[in-house]
C-alpha positions, 0 to 999 in steps of 0.5 A: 500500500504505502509503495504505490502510488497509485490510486487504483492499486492502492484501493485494490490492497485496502478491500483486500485487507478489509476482506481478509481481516473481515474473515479472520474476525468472523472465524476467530469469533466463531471458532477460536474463542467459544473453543478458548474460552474455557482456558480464557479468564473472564478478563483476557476473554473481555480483551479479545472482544474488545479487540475485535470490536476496536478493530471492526470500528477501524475497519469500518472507518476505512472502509468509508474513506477515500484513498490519500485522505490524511485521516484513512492513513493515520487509521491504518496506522493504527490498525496494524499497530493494533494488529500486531499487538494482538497477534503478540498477545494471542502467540503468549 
């Protein structure tokens, strides 16, 4: 995303991202988590929601914004600092 400049393009990474992460979202909250959560305390569990819930915010967010708006990139950012926390925290 950040290497192209074009426009196209870069739309064409951000509906594959909102995709990919949509999907992850679903399984983990269908599949991961009613699994886990025997092995989860009521307090790591709650985290994990709230995660999720933050990032389908972010999400969504990004989904109605226009490519090159300063406030679509600074969401991204967040986003994958987000991301990446939580899969730091979800590989403990």
């Amino acid at each position: 995303y950040l290497s192209s400049s074009s426009v196209a393009v870069k739309q064409m990474i951000l509906n594959e991202l909102i995709r990919g992460i949509s999907i992850h979202d679903v399984i983990e909250q269908l599949y991961l988590y009613p699994t886990a959560q025997d092995l989860l305390s009521e307090e790591e569990a709650a985290h994990y929601l709230h995660d999720h819930v933050e990032a389908g915010k972010l999400l969504y967010q990004i989904d109605h914004l226009p490519v090159g708006n300063a406030l679509l990139e600074s969401l991204l950012e967040q986003l994958m600092t987000a991301l990446e926390e939580h899969m730091v925290e979800e590989e403990e």
